[in-house]
N, CA, C and O atoms as a GROMACS GRO file, in nm:
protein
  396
    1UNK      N    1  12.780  14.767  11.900
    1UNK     CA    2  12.640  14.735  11.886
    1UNK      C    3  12.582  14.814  11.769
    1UNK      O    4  12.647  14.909  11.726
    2UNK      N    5  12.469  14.782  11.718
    2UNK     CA    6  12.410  14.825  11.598
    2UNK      C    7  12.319  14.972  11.626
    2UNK      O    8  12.260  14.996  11.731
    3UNK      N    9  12.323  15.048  11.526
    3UNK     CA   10  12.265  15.148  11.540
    3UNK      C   11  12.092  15.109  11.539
    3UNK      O   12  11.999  15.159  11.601
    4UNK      N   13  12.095  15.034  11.473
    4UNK     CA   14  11.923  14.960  11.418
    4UNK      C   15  11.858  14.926  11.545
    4UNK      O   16  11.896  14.828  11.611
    5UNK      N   17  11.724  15.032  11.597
    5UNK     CA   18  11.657  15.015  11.691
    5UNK      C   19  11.624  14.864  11.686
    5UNK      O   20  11.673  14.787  11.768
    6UNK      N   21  11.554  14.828  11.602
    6UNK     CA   22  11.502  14.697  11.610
    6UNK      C   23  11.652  14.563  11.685
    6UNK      O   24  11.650  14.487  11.781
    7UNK      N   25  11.719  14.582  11.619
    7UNK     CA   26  11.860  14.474  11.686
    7UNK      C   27  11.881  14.537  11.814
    7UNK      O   28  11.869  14.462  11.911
    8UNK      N   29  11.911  14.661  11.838
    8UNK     CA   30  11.897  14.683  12.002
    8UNK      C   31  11.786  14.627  12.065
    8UNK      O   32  11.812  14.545  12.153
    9UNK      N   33  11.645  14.656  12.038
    9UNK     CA   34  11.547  14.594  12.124
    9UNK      C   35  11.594  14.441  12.159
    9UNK      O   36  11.636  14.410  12.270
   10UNK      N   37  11.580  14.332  12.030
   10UNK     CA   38  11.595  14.230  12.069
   10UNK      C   39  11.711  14.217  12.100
   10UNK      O   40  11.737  14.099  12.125
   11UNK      N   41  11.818  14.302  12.112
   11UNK     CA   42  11.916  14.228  12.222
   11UNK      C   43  11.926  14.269  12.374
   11UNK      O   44  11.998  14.210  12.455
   12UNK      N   45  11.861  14.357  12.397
   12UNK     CA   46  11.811  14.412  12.543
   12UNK      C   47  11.705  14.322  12.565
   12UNK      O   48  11.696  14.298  12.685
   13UNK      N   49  11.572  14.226  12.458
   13UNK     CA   50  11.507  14.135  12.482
   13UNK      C   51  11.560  14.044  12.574
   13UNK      O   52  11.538  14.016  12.692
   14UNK      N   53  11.661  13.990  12.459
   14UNK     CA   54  11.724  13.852  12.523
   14UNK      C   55  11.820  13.907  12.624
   14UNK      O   56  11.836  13.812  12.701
   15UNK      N   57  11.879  13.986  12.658
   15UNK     CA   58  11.976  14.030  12.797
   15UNK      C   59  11.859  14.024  12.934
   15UNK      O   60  11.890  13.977  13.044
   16UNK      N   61  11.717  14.085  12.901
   16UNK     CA   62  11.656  14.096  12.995
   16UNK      C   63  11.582  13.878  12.995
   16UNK      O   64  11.560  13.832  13.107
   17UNK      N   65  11.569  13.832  12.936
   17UNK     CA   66  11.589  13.710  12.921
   17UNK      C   67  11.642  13.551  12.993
   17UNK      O   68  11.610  13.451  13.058
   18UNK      N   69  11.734  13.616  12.929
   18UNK     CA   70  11.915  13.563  13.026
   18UNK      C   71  11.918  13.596  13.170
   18UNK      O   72  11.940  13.509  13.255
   19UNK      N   73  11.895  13.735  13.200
   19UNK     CA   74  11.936  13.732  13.344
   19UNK      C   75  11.775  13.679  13.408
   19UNK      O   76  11.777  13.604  13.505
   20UNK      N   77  11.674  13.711  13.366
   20UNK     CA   78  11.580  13.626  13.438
   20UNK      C   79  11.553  13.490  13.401
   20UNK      O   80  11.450  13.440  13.448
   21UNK      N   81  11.638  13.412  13.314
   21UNK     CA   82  11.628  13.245  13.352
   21UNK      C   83  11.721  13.239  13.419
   21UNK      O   84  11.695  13.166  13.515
   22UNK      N   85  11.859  13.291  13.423
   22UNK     CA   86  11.969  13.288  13.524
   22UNK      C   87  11.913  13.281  13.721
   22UNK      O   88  11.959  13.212  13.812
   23UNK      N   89  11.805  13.379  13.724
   23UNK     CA   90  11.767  13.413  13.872
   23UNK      C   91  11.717  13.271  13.866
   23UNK      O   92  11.769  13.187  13.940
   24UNK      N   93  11.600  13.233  13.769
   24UNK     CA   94  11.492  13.148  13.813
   24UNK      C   95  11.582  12.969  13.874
   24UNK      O   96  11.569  12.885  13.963
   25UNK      N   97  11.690  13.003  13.726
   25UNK     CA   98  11.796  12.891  13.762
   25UNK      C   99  11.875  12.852  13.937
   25UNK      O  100  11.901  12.745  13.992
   26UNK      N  101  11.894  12.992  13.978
   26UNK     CA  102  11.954  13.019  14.066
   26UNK      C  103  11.873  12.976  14.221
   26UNK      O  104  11.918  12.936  14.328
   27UNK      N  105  11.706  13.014  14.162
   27UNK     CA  106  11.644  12.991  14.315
   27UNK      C  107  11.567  12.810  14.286
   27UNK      O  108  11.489  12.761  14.368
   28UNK      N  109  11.608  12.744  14.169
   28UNK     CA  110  11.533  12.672  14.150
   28UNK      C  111  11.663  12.545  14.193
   28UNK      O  112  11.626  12.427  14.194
   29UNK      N  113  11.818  12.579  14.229
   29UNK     CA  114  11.886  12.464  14.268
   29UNK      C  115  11.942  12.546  14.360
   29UNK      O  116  12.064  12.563  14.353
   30UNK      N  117  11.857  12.619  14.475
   30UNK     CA  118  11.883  12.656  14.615
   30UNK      C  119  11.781  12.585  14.701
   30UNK      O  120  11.658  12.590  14.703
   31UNK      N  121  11.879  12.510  14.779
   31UNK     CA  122  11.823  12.409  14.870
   31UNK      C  123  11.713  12.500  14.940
   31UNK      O  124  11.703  12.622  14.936
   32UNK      N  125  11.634  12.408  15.005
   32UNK     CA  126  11.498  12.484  15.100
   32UNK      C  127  11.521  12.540  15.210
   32UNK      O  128  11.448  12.627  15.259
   33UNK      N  129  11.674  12.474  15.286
   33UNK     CA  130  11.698  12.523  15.416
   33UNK      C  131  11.726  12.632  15.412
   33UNK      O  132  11.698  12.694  15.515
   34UNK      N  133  11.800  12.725  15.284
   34UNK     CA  134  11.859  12.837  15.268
   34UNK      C  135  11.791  12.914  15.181
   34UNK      O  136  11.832  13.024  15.143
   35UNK      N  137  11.652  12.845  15.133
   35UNK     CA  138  11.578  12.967  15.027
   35UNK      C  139  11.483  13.040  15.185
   35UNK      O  140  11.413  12.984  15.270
   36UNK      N  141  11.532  13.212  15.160
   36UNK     CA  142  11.487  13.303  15.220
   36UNK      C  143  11.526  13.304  15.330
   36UNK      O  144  11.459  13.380  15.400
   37UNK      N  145  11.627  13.240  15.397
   37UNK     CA  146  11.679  13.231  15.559
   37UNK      C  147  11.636  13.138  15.592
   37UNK      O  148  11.638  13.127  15.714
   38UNK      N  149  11.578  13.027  15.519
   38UNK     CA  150  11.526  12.939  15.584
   38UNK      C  151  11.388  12.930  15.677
   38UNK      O  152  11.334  12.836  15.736
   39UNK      N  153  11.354  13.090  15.660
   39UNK     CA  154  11.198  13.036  15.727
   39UNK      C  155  11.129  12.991  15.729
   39UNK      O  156  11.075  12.946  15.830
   40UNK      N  157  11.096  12.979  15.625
   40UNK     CA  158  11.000  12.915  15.505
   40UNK      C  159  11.001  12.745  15.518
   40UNK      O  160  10.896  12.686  15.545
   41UNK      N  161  11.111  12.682  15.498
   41UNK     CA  162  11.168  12.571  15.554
   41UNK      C  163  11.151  12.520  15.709
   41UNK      O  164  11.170  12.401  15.738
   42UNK      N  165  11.107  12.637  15.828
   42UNK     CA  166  11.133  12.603  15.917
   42UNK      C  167  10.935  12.555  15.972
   42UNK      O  168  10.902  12.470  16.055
   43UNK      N  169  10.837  12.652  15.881
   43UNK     CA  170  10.731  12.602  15.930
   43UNK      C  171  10.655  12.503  15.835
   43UNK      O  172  10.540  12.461  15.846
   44UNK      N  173  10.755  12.476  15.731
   44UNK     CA  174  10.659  12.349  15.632
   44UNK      C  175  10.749  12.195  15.773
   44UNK      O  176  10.708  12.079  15.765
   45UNK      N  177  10.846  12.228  15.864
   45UNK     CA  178  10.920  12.139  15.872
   45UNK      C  179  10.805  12.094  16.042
   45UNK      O  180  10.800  11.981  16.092
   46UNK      N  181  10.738  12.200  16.087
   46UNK     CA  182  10.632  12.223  16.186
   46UNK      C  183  10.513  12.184  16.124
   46UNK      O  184  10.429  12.156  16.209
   47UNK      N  185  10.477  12.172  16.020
   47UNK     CA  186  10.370  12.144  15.991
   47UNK      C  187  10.350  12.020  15.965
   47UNK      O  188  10.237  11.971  15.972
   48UNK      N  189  10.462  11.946  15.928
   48UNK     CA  190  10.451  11.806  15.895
   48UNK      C  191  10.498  11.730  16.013
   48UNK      O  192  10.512  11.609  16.003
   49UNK      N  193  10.525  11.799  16.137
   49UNK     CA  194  10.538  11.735  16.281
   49UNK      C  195  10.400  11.696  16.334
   49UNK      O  196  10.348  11.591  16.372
   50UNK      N  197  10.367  11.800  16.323
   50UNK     CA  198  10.170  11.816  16.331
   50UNK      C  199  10.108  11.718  16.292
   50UNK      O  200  10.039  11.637  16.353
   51UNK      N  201  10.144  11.732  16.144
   51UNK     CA  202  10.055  11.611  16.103
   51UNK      C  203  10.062  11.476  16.133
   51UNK      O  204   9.967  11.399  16.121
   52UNK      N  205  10.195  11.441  16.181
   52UNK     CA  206  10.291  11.325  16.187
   52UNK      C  207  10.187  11.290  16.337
   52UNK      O  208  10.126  11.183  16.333
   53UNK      N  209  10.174  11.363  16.441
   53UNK     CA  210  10.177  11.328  16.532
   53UNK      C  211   9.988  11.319  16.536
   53UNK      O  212   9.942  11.280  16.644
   54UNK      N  213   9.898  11.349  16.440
   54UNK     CA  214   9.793  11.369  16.426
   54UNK      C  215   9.794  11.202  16.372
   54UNK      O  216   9.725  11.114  16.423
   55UNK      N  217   9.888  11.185  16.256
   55UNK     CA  218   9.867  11.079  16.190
   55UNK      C  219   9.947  10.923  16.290
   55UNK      O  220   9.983  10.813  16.249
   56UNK      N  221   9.947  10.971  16.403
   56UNK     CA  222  10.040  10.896  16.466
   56UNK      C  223   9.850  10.861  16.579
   56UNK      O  224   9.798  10.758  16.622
   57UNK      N  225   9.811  10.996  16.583
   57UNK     CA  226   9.704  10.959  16.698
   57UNK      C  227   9.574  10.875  16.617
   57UNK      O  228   9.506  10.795  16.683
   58UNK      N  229   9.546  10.898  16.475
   58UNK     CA  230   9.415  10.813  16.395
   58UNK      C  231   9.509  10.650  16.389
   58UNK      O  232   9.456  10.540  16.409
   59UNK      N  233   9.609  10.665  16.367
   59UNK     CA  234   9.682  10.530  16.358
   59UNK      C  235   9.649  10.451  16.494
   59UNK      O  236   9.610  10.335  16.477
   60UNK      N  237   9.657  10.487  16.599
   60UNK     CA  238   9.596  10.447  16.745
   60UNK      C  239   9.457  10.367  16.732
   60UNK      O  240   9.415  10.253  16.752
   61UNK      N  241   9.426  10.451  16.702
   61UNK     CA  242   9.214  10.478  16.714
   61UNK      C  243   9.213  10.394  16.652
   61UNK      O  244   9.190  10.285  16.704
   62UNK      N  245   9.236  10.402  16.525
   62UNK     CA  246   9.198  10.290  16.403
   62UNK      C  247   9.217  10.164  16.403
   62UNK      O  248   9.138  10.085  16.351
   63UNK      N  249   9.356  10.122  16.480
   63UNK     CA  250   9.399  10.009  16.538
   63UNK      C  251   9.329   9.944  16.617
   63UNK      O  252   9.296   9.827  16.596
   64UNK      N  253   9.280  10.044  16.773
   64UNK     CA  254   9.232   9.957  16.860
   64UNK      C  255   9.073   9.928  16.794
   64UNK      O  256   9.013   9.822  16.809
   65UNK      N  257   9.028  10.033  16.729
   65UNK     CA  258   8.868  10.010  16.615
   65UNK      C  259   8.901   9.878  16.562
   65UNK      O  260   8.811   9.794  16.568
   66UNK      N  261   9.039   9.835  16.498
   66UNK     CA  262   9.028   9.727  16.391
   66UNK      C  263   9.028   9.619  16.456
   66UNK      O  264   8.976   9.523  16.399
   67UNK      N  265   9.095   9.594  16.618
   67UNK     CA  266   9.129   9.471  16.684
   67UNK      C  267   8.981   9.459  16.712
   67UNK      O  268   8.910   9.369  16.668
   68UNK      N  269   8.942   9.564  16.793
   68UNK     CA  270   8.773   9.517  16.826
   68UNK      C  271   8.668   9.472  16.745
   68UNK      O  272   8.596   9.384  16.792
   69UNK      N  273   8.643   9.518  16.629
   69UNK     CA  274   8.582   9.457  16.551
   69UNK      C  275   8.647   9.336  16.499
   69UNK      O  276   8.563   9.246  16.497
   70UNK      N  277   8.786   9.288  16.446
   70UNK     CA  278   8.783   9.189  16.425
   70UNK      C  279   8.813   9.043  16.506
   70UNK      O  280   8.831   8.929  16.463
   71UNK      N  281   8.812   9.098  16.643
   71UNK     CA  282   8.854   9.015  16.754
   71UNK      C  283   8.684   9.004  16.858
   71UNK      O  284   8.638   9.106  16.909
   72UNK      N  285   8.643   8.923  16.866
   72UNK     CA  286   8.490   8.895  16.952
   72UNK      C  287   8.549   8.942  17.074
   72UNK      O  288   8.506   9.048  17.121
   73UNK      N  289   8.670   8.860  17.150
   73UNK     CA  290   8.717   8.877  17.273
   73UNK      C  291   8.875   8.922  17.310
   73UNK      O  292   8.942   8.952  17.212
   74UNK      N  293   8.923   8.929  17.405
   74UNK     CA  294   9.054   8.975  17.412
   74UNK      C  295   9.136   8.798  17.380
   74UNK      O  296   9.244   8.772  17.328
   75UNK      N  297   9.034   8.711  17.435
   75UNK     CA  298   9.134   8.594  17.476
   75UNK      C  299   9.190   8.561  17.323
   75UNK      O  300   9.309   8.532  17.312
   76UNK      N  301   9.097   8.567  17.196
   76UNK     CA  302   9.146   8.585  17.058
   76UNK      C  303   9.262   8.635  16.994
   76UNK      O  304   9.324   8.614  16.890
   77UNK      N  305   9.268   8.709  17.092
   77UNK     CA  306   9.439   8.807  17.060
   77UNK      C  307   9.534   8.723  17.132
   77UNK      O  308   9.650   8.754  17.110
   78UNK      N  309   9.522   8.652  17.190
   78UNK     CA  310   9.644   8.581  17.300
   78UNK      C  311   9.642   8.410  17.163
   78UNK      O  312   9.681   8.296  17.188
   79UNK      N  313   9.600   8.447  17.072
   79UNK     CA  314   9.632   8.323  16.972
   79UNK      C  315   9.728   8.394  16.875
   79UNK      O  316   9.705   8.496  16.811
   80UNK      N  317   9.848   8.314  16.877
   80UNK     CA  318   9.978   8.350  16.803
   80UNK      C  319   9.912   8.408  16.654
   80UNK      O  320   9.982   8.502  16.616
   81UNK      N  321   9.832   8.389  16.587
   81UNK     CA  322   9.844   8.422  16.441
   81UNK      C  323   9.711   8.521  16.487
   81UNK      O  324   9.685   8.592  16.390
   82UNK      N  325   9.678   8.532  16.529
   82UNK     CA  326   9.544   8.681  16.562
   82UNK      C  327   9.685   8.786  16.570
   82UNK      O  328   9.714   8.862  16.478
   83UNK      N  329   9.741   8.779  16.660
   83UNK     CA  330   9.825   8.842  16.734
   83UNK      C  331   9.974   8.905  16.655
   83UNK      O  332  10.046   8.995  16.698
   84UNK      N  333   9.992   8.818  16.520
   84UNK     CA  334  10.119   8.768  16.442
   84UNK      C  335  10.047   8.939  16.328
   84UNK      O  336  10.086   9.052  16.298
   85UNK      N  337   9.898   8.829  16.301
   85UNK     CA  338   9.822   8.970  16.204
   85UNK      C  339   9.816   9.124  16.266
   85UNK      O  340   9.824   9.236  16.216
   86UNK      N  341   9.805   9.090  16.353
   86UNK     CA  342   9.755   9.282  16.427
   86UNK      C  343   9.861   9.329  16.459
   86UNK      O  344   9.854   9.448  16.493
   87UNK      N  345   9.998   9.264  16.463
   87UNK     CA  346  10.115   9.308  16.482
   87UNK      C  347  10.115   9.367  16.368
   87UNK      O  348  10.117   9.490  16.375
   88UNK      N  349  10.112   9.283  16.182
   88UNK     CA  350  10.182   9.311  16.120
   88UNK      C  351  10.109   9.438  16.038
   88UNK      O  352  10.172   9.518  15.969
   89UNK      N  353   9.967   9.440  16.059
   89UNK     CA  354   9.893   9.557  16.040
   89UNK      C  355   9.972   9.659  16.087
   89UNK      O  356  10.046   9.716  16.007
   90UNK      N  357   9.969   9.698  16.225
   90UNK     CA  358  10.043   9.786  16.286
   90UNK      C  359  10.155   9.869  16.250
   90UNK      O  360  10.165   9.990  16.231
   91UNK      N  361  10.237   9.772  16.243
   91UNK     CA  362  10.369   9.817  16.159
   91UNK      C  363  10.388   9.851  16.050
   91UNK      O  364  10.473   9.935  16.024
   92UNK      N  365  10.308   9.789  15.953
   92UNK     CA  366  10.306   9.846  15.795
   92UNK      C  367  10.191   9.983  15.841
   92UNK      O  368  10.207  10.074  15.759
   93UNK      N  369  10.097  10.015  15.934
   93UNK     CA  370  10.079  10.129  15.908
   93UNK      C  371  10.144  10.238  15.940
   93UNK      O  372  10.136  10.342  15.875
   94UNK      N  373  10.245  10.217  16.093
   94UNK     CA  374  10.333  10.246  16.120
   94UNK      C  375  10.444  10.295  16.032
   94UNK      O  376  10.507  10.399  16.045
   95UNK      N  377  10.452  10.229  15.968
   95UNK     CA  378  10.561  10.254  15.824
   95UNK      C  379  10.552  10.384  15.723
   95UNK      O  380  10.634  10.469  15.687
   96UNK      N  381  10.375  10.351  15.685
   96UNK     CA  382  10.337  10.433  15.628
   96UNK      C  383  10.324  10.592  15.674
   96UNK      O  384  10.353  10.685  15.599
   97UNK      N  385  10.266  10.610  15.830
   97UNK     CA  386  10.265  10.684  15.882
   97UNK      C  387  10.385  10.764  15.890
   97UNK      O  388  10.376  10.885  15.869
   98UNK      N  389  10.509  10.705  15.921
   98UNK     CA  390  10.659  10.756  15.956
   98UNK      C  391  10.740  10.778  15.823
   98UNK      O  392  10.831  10.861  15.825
   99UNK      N  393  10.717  10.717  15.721
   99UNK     CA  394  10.805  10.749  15.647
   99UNK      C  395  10.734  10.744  15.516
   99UNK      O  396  10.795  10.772  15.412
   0.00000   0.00000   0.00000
């Protein structure tokens, strides 16, 4: 190595450099289950149960809100294409909701 402070600095620059894009590399293609023991992983994986099941209960509400307003009576729903629509509502929100 060179006696010349200046070429030592910048090569202790770039050494200190290297090994910190190396770490950043390192935690940036470590899966989530295993970044930090996985804890971290274990309550984003609780939190989106939560929501799931929150977004599972407005999906309810909203549904039976949408049949009533757009249905006068129940006997309306017992007609194949009332019935064909509020199915297919359902399921595409269903869809959305789950996945």
């Amino acid at each position: 190595m060179s006696d010349n402070w200046v070429v030592q600095n910048l090569q202790n620059a770039l050494d200190t450099w290297n090994s910190k894009l190396a770490e950043i590399w390192q935690i940036l293609t470590q899966s989530p289950e295993t970044f930090k023991g996985g804890g971290i992983w274990q309550v984003i994986v609780q939190i989106h149960g939560a929501l799931q099941a929150i977004g599972y209960a407005l999906l309810v509400l909203f549904f039976v809100v949408g049949v009533v307003k757009t249905c006068g009576s129940f006997t309306e729903v017992k007609r194949p294409e009332h019935a064909l629509k509020i199915f297919i509502r359902f399921a595409i929100a269903k869809g959305v909701v789950t996945y």
